[in-house]
N, C-alpha and C positions, 0 to 999 in steps of 0.2 A: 568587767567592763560592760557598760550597756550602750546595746545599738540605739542612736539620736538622728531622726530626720529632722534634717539641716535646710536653710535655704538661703541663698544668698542676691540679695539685688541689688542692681546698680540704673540709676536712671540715666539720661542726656549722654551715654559716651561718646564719644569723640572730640576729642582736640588736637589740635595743631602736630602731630604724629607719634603722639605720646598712648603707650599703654596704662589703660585704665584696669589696678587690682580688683579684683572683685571674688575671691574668697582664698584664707590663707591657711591650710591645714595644721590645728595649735600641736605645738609641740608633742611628742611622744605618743600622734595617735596617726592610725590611720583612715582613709577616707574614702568611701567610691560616688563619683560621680555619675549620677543618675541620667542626667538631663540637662542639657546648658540651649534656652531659648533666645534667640536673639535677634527683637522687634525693630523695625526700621521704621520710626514716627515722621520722616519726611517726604515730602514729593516727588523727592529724586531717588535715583538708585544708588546706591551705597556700596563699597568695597569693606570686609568686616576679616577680622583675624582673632583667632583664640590661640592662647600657647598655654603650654604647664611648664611652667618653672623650676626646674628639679638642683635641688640645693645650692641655688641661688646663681649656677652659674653656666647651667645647661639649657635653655629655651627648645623645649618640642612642639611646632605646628600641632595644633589639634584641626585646625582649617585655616589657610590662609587666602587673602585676598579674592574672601568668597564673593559675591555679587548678591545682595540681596536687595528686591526692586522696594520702591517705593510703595509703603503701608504693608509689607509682607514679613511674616517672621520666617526664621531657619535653625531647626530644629537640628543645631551643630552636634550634641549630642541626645541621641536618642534609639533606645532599641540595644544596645551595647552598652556597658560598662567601663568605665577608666578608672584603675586604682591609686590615688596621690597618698604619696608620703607625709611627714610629719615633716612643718616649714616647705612643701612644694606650695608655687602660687599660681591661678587661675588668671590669666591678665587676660583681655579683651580690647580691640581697637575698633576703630570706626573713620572710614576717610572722610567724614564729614561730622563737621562739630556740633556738638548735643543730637545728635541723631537717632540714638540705636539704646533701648532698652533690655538689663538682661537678666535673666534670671534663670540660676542653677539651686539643682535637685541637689543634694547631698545628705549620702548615709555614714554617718559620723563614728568614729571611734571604734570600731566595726575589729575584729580578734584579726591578727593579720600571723 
């Protein structure tokens, strides 16, 4: 197996209170999450939520209902490690629509 850095972006999240996927680990590998940034391109301050999705029927907070102000990023994961499984998913939200830009680190495929 060979190690692959991964990245995953997602632009405008936020709508109507719906989670937006933003990277889904391919079957039979596993994955650690380096880094999940997540930019707030509006003038207002923003409510922002990351979960990991573990086999489709478990949602874990990675941060919820963070506040993150206007034109500031938050740096949800950083500094620490998260290990996802094979089909876990990275979803992200944002309480205001097209708001929040994001973008995660991922070391792919990785011997588990």
């Amino acid at each position: 197996m060979a190690n692959d850095f991964k990245k995953a972006v997602q632009s405008s999240i936020g709508t109507s209170g719906s989670m937006t996927s933003l990277y889904t680990v391919p079957g039979s590998k596993t994955s650690i999450l380096i880094e999940l940034d997540l930019c707030n391109k509006t003038n207002g301050s923003v409510q922002c939520t990351a979960i990991l999705s573990h086999g489709g029927s478990t949602d874990i907070n990675i941060v919820k209902n963070v506040p993150v102000p206007a034109g500031s990023t938050l740096k949800v994961i950083s500094g620490q490690k998260i290990v996802a499984e094979a089909a876990d998913v990275v979803k992200v939200y944002s309480s205001s629509a097209s708001s929040v830009d994001a973008i995660l680190s991922i070391l792919e495929d990785v011997n588990s």
